[in-house]
C-alpha positions in Angstrom: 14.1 27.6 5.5 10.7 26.0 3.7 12.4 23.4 2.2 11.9 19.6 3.3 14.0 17.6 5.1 15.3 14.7 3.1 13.2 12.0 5.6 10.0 14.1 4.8 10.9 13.6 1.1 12.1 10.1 1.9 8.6 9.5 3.7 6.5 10.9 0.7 8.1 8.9 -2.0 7.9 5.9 -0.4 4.0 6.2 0.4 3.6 7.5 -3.1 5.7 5.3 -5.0 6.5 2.7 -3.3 4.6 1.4 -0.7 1.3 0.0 -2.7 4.0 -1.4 -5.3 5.5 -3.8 -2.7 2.2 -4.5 -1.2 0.8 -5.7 -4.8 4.1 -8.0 -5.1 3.4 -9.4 -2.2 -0.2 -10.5 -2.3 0.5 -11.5 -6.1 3.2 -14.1 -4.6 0.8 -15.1 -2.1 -2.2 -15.5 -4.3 0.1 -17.6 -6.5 1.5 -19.7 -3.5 -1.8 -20.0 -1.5 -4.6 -22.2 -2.0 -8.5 -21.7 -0.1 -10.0 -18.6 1.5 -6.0 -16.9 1.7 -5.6 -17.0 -1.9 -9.0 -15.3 -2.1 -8.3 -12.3 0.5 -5.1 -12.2 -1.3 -6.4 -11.6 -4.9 -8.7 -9.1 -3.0 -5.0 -7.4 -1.5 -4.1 -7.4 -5.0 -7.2 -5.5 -6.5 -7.0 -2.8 -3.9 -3.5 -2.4 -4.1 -3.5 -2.1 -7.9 -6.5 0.3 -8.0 -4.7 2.6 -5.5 -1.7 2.3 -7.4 -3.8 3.4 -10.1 -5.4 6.4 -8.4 -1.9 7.6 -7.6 -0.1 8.1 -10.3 -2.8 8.4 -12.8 -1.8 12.7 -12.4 1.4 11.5 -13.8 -0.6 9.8 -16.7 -2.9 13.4 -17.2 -5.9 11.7 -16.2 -7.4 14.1 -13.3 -10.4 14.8 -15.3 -14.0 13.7 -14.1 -16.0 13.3 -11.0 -14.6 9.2 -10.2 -11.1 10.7 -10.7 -12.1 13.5 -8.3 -13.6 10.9 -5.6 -10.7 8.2 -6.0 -8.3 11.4 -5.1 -10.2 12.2 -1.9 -10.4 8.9 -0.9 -6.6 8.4 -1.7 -6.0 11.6 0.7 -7.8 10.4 3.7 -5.5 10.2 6.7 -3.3 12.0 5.5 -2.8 9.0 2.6 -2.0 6.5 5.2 -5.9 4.8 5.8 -6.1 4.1 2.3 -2.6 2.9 2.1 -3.5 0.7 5.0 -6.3 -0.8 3.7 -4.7 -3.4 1.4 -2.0 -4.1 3.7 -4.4 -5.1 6.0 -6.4 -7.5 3.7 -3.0 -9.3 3.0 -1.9 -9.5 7.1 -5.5 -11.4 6.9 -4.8 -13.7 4.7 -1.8 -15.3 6.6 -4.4 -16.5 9.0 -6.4 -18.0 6.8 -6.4 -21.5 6.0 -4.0 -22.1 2.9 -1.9 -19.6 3.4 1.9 -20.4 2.5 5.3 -18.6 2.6 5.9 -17.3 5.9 8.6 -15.3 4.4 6.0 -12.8 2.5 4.9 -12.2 5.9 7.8 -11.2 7.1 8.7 -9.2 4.3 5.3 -7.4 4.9 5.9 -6.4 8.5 9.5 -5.2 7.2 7.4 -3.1 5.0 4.8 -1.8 7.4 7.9 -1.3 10.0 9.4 1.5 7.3 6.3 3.0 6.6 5.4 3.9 10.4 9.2 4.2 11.1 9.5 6.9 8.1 6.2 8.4 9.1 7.4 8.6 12.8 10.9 10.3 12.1 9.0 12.6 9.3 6.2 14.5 12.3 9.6 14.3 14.7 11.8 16.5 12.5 
């Protein structure tokens, strides 16, 4: 009776594991294919998705000691995890309306991405 339905599951592994992954790809392949102010908000994409990345499985790596650890954790938690998920997503959706930008394709792959996310995190509060 307590145990999760497999799209809950489904849902939390791919915020947690998957999701910032894919983002970082993607504004790494833009910041390599863009030139001017996208390649910029890219790189920025790329920092932010990395650092969360970093923050999320550094439990798996035993670092959970110390106050920053203790902060990034907090932070990572806001929204129930989706604000800070969103946060480089939305720096990269920027920087395909930036002059320079290239590779229509990452942007599509990107709204894939953000379609599962919502879609997963719909059909996980439904069931």
């Amino acid at each position: 009776m307590l145990e999760p339905t497999p799209i809950l599951l489904a849902f939390l592994i791919f915020k947690r594991f998957i999701f910032l992954e894919l983002v970082a790809a993607l504004a790494l392949a833009r910041a390599m294919r863009a030139a001017g102010p996208a390649r910029g908000a890219a790189v920025v994409a790329l920092v932010l998705a990395v650092i969360g990345c970093i923050v999320l499985l550094a439990p798996v790596a035993g670092l959970t000691g110390g106050a920053v650890a203790a902060a990034a954790a907090r932070f990572m938690n806001m929204g129930s995890g989706l604000l800070p998920l969103l946060l480089p997503s939305l720096v990269l959706a920027a920087s395909a309306y930036l002059p320079g930008s290239r590779g229509r394709g990452l942007d599509i792959a990107h709204v894939v991405l953000l379609i599962v996310l919502f879609g997963l995190w719909l059909a996980a509060r439904l069931v």
